[in-house]
C-alpha positions as CSV (number, residue, x, y, z in Angstrom):
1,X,101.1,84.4,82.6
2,X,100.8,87.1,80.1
3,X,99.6,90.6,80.4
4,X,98.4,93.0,77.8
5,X,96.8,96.2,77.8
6,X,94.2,96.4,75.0
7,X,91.0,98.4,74.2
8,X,88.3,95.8,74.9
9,X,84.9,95.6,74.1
10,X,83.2,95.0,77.0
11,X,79.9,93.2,75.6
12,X,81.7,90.9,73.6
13,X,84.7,90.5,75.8
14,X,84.9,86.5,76.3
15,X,87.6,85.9,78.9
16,X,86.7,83.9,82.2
17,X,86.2,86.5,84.4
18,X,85.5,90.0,84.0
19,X,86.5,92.9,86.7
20,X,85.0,95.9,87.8
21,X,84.7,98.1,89.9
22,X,81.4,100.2,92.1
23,X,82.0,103.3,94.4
24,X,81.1,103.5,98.5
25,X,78.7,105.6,97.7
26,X,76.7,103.1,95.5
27,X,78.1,105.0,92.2
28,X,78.8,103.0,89.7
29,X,82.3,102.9,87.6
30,X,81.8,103.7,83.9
31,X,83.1,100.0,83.2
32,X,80.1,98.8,85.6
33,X,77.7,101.3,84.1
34,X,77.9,99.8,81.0
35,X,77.5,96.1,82.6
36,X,74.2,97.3,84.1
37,X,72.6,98.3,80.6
38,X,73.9,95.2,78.9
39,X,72.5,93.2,81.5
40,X,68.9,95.3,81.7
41,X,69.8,97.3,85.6
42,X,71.1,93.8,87.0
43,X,73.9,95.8,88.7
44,X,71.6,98.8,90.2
45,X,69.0,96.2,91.9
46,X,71.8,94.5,93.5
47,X,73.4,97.4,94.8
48,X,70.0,98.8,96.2
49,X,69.1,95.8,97.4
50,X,72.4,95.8,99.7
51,X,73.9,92.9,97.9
52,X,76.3,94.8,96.2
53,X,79.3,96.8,98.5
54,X,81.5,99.5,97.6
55,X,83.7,99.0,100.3
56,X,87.5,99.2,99.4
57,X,88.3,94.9,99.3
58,X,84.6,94.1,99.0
59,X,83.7,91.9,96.4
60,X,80.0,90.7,95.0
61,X,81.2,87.7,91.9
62,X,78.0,87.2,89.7
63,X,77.5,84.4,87.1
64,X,75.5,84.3,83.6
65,X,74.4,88.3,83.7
66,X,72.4,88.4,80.5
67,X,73.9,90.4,77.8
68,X,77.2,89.7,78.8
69,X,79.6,87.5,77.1
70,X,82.0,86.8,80.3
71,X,80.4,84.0,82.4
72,X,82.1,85.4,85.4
73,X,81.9,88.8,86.8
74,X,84.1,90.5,90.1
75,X,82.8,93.2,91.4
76,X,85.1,95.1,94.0
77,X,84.8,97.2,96.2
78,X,87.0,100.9,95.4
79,X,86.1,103.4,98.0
80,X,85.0,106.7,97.7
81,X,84.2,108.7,94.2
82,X,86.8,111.3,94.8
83,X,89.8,108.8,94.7
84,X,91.8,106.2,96.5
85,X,94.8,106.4,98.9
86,X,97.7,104.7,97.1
87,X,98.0,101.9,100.7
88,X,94.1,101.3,99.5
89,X,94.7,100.8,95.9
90,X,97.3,98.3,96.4
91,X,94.7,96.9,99.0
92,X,92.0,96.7,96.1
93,X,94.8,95.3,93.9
94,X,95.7,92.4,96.6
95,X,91.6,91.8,96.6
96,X,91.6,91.6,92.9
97,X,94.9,89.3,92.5
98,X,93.9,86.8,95.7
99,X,90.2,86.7,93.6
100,X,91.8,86.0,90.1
101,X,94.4,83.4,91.0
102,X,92.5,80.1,91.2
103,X,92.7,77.0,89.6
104,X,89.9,77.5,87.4
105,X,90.4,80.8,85.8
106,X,92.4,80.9,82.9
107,X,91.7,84.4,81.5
108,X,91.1,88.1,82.5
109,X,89.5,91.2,81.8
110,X,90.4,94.1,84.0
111,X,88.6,96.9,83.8
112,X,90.0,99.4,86.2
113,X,91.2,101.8,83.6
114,X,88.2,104.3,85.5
115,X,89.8,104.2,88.7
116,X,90.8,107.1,90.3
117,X,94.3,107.1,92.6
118,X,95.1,110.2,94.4
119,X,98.6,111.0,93.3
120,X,99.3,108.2,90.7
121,X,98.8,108.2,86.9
122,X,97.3,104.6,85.2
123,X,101.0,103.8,84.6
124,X,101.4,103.3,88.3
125,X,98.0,101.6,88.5
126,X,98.8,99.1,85.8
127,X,102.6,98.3,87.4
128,X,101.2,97.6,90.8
129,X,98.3,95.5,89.5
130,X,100.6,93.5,87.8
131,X,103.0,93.4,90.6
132,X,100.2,91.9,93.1
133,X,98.8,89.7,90.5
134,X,102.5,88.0,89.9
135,X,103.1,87.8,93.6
136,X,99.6,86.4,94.8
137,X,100.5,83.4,91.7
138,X,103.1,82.0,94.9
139,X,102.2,78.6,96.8
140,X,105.2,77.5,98.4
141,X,104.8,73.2,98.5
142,X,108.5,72.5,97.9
143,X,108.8,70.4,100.7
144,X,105.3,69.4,100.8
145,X,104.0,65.5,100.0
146,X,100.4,67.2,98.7
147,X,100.9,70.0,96.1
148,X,99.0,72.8,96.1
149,X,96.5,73.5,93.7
150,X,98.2,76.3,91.4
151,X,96.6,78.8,89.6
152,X,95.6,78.4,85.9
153,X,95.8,82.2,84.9
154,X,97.1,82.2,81.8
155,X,96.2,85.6,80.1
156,X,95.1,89.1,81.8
157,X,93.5,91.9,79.9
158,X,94.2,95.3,80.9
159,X,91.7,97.9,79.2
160,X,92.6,100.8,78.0
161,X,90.4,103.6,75.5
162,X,93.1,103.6,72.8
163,X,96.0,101.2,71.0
164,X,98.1,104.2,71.5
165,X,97.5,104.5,75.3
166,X,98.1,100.9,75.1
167,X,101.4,101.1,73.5
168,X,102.2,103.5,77.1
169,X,101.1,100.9,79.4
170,X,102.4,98.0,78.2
171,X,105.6,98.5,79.5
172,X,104.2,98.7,82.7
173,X,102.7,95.6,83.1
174,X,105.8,94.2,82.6
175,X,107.4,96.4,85.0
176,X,105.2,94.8,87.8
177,X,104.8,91.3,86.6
178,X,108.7,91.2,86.8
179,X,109.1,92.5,90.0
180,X,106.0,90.6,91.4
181,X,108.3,87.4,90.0
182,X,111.3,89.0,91.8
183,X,109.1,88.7,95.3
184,X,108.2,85.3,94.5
185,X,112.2,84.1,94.0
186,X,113.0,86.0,97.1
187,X,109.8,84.4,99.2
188,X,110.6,80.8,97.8
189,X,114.4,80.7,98.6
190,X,113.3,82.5,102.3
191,X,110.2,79.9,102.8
192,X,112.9,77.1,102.1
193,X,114.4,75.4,105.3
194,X,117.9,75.5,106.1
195,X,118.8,71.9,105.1
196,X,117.9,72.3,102.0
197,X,118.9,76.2,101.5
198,X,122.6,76.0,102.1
199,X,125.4,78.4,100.9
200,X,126.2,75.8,98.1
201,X,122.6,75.8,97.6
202,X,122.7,79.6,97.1
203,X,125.5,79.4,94.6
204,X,123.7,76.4,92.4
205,X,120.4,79.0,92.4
206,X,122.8,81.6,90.9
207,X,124.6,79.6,88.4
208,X,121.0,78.5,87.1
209,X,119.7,82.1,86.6
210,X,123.2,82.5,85.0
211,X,122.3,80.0,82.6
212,X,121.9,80.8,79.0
213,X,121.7,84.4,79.5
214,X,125.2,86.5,77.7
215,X,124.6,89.4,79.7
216,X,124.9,87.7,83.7
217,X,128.0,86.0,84.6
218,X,128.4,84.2,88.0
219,X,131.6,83.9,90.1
220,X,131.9,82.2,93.3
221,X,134.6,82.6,96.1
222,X,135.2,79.2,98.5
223,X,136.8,79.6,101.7
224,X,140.1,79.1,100.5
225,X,139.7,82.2,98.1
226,X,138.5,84.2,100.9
227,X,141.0,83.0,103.5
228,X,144.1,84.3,100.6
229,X,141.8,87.6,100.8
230,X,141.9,87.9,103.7
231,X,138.1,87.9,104.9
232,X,138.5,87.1,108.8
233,X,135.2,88.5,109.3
234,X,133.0,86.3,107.1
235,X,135.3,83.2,108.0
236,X,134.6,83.4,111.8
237,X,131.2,82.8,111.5
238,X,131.4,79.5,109.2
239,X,134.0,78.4,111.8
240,X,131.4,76.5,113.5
241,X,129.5,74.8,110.8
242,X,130.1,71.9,108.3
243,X,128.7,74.0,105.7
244,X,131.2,75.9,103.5
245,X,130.7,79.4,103.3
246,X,130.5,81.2,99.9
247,X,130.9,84.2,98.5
248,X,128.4,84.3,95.2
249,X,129.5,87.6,92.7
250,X,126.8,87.7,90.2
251,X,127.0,90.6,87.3
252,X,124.3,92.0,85.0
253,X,125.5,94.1,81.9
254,X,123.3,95.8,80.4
255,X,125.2,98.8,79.7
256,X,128.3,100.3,78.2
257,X,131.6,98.6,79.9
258,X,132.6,102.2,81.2
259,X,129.4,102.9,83.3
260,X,130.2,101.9,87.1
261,X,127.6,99.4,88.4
262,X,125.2,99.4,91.2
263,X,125.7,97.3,94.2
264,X,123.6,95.2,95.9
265,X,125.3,93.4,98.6
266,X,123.0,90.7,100.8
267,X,123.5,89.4,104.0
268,X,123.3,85.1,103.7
269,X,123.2,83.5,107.0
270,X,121.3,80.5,105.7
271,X,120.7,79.8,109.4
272,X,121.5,81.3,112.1
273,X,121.7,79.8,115.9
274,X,123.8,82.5,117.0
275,X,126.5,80.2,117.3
276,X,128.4,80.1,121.0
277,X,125.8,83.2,121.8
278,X,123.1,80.9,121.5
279,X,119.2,81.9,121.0
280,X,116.5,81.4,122.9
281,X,114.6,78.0,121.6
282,X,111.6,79.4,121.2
283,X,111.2,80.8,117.2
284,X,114.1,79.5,116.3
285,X,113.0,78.0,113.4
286,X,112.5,81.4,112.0
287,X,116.3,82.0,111.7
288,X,116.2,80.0,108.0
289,X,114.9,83.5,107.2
290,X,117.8,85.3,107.8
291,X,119.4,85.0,104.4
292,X,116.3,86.8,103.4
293,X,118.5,89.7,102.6
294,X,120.5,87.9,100.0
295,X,117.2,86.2,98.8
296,X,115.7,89.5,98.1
297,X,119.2,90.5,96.3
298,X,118.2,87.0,94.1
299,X,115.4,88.3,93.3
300,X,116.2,92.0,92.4
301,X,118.5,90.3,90.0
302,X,115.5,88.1,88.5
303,X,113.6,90.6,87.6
304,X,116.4,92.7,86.6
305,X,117.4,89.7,84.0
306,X,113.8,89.3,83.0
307,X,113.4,93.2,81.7
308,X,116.9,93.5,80.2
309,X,117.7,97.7,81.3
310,X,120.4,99.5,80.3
311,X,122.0,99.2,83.6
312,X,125.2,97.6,85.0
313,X,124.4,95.8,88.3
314,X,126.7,93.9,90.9
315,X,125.2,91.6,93.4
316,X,127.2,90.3,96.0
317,X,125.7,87.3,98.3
318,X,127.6,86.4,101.3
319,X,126.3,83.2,102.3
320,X,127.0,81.7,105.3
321,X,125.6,79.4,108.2
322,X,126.2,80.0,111.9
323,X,126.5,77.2,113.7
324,X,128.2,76.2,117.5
325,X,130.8,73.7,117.6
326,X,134.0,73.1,118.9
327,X,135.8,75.0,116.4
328,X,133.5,78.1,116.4
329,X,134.0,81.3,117.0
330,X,134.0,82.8,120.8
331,X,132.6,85.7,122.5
332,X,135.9,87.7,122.8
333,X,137.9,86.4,120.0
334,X,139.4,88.6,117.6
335,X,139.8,88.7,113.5
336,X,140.9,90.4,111.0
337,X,138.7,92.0,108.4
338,X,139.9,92.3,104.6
339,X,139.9,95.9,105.5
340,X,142.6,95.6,107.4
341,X,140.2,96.7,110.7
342,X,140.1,94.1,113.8
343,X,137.5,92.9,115.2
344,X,136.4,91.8,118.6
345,X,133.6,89.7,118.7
346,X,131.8,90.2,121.7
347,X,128.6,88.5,120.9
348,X,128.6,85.7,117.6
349,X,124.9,86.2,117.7
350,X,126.1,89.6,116.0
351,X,127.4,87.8,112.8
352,X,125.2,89.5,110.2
353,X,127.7,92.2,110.1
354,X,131.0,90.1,109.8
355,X,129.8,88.4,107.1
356,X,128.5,91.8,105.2
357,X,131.6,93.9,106.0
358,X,133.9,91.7,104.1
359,X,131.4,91.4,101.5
360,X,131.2,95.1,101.7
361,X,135.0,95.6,101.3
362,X,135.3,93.3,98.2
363,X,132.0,95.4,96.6
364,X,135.0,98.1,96.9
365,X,136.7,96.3,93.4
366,X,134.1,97.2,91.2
367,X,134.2,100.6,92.0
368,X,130.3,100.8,92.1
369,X,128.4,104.0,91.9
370,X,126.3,103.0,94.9
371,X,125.9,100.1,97.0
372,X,123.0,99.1,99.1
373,X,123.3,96.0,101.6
374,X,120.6,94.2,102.8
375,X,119.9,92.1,105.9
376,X,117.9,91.2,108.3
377,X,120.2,92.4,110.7
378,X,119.0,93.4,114.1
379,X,116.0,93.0,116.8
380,X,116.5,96.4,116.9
381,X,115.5,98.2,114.7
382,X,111.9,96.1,115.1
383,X,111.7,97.6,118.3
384,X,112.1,101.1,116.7
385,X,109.7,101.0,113.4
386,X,107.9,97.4,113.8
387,X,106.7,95.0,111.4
388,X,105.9,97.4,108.7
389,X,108.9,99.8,107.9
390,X,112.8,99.1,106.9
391,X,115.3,100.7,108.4
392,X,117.2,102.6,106.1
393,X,120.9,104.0,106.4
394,X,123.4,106.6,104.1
395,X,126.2,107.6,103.9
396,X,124.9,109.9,101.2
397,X,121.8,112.4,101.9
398,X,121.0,112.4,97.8
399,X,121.2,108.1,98.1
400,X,119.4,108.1,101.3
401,X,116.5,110.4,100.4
402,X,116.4,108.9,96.9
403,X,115.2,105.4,98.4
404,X,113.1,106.8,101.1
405,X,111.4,109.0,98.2
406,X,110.7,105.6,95.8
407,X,110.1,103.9,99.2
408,X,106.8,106.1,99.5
409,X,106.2,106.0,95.8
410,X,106.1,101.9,95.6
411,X,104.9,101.1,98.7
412,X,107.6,99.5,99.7
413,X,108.1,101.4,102.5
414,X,111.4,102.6,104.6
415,X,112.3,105.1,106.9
416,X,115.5,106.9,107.3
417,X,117.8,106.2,110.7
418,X,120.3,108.3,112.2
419,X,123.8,107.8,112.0
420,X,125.5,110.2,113.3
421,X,129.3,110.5,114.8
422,X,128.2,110.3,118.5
423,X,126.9,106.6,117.8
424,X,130.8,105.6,116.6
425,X,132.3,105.5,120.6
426,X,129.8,102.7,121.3
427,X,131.8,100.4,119.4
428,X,135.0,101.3,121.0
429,X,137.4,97.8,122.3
430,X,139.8,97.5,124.7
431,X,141.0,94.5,122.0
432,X,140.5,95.7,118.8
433,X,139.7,98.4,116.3
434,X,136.2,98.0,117.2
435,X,133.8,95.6,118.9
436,X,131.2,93.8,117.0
437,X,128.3,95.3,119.4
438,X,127.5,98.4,120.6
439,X,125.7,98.0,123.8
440,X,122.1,97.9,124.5
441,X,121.0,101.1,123.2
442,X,120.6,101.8,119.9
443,X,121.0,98.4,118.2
444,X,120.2,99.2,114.8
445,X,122.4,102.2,115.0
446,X,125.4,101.1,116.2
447,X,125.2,97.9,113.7
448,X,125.0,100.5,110.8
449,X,128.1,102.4,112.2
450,X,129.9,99.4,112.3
451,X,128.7,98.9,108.3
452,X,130.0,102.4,107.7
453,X,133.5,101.6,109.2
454,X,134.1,100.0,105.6
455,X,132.0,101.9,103.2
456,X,133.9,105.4,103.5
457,X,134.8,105.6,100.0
458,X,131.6,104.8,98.7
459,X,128.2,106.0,98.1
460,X,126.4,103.7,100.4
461,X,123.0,102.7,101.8
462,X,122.0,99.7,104.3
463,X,118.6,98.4,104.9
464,X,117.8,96.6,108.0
465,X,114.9,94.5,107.0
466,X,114.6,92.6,110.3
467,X,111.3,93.3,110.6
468,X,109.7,93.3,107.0
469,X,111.3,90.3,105.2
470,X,109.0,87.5,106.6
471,X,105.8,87.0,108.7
472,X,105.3,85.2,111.8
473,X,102.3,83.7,113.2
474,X,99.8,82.2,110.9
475,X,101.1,83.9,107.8
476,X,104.3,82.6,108.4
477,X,106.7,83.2,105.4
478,X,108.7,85.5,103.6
479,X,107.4,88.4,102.4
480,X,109.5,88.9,98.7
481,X,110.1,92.7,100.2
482,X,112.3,94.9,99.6
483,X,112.4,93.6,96.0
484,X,109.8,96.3,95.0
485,X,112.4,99.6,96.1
486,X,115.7,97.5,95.1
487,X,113.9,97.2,91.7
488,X,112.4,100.4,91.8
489,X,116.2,102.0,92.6
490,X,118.1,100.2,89.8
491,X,115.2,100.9,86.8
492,X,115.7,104.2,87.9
493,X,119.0,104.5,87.2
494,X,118.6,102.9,83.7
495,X,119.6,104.6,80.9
């Protein structure tokens, strides 16, 4: 798939489909004016007649107008004259990308270059198009017998009035088709079930993105290297299972040697029973999802390989399955973390945040100038912003209001979570330095404390994407977020 902005002539424009856009208010977009001279007021009978709507994710599709070369016309829907919200652009963008992505159109011309977004320039127009256009190209039929019917788009016009603003906007396309790619590694290797997606499986996927590129190099750590470094954390939760846990070290350079990298630390747990702390039955299926923090960490790093910054980037993946068996873990053992901290292990159902705190303290080697974890790590923090908002954690008030600020800005949204001293006594043990669970108050909280208990001499931020990584219900499936902020975090940083 290819994208290009380009200044296009509209009546002689021959891609498969053409898209434009008409106004609540019956108005029509300049774009759409000039498709309703060409085509002798085709456009302005339709919309007086009712046929036509202007409702933001509305669409009218027309074939054969006369006078214009495109056999295939879109006509969406864009709200009201004075501008659109940013949440209903990207809703207009979703309408445009589900519309475009069939198996019979090849090529596209967007017109949209009119469009009006309260707060955001055309550059940000033109990422997030791309973006939702890259990501609505995903059928997951991996395991399927039948394969789905994928799309055929091939080539997408974006128009723009000049070469020069061209030349601005290009770069942006990219931006998004990347990170809409990103999404689409993270949904696949989240929609993937647990037999298949195993630690080992995890590593393989990194070594292939590896793969002929100079600038990524892959390491991974086996139990036994792990056991020499001590990681009693991590280890206690693949006590239980036949699958080997791993510890997958994957590093971008794309900048001078000297510059400290950026972390990006995910939470693996290809699945999760909860081990001796056994779940419910009911939805359990859903726990291959809960490596969908180190999926989205996969597919930060995709997209970070496919636009080449000048950025150095650590990703850390600790992958793990949690299983019961006779040599699992138990509620009340204790381990010893590569910290140095012990741990009593109250509840094994807790086991996001054994694996990630090792993984956390080995981050600590490359001396990173910020690391973010990411898991899907607690019920909790559901309970406390839903379905639609990450929880989002610092250690650092510039790092913490630096992600919730792009949060806003991409769409991607998180909200920041207290973490405050008061939270720390919850974790007090009898047994050990600390206890694995705080108590039934304050879930997401005191799971963040416990992060922070090995983070103190870095710049740190965790996101708790329990709620946002995948759907249930019909829509079942990984989402591909928070790809968009990770993304949006390290390109930021770029020199």
């Amino acid at each position: 798939m290819k994208f290009q902005a380009k200044a296009l002539n509209l009546a002689k424009q021959k891609a498969d489909c053409t898209v434009i856009t008409v106004f609540e208010d019956k108005t029509l977009s300049p774009s759409a004016q000039l498709v309703d001279e060409l085509s002798d007021g085709a456009l302005s009978a339709l919309l007086k007649s009712g046929d036509i709507v202007g409702k933001v994710g509305k669409t009218t599709t027309l074939f054969s107008l006369n006078g214009i070369a495109t056999p295939k016309i879109i006509i969406v829907g864009a709200g009201k004259t004075e501008g659109l919200s940013p949440e209903d652009a990207k809703k207009l963008f979703s309408t445009i990308a589900n519309n475009i992505n069939t198996p019979t159109i090849k090529s596209v011309a967007l017109y949209l270059d009119d469009l009006i977004i309260n707060h955001r320039d055309q550059h940000w127009c033109a990422q997030h198009l791309a973006q939702a256009i890259a990501a609505a190209s995903y059928r997951y039929d991996t395991t399927k017998s039948k394969k789905a019917d994928k799309p055929a788009l091939k080539s997408l016009l974006f128009n723009v009035p000049t070469a020069a603003v061209a030349k601005k906007v290009q770069p942006f396309l990219e931006r998004g088709q990347s990170i809409g790619n990103g999404m689409n590694v993270t949904r696949e290797l989240g929609n993937l079930p647990g037999n298949i997606c195993t630690p080992a499986y995890l590593a393989k996927q990194a070594r292939s993105m590896a793969r002929g590129n100079p600038k990524l190099s892959v390491t991974i750590l086996k139990e036994k290297e792990m056991r020499t470094l001590g990681m009693g954390a991590l280890l206690s939760v693949s006590a239980g299972s036949e699958q080997e846990a791993h510890l997958i070290v994957m590093e971008y350079k794309g900048a001078a040697k000297s510059k400290p990298p950026h972390a990006l630390v995910g939470k693996g747990i290809t699945f999760d029973t909860g081990g001796i702390s056994l779940k419910p039955g009911a939805n359990m299926d859903e726990m291959k999802f809960d490596m969908c923090g180190a999926a989205s960490v996969f597919g930060a790093m995709s997209a970070i390989v496919e636009l080449e910054p000048a950025i150095n980037v650590v990703a850390i993946i600790a992958a793990s399955e949690n299983m019961p068996s006779g040599r699992a873990t138990k509620p009340g053992d204790v381990v010893t973390s590569m910290s140095g901290q012990t741990i009593e292990i109250l509840n094994t159902d807790a086991e996001g945040r054994l694996v990630l705190c090792d993984a956390l303290s080995y981050a600590e080697k490359f001396k990173p100038a910020s690391v973010i974890d990411v898991a899907t790590l607690t019920g909790a923090c559901m309970v406390a912003l839903g379905k639609h908002l990450s929880g989002l954690y610092s250690n650092d008030d510039d790092l913490g209001n630096t992600l919730f600020e792009l949060s806003q800005q991409c769409g991607d949204k998180a909200w920041r979570m207290p973490m405050g001293e008061e939270f720390q006594a919850q974790l007090d043990s009898n047994f050990a330095d600390m206890a694995n669970i705080g108590g039934p108050f304050g879930g997401s909280v005191t799971a963040a404390c416990f992060l922070a208990r090995f983070t103190q001499s870095m710049t740190w931020a965790h996101l708790d994407v329990a709620g946002t990584a995948w759907h249930s219900g019909a829509k079942k499936g990984a989402t591909g977020r928070p790809v968009p902020l990770l993304c949006e975090y390290l390109l930021s940083n770029a020199e």
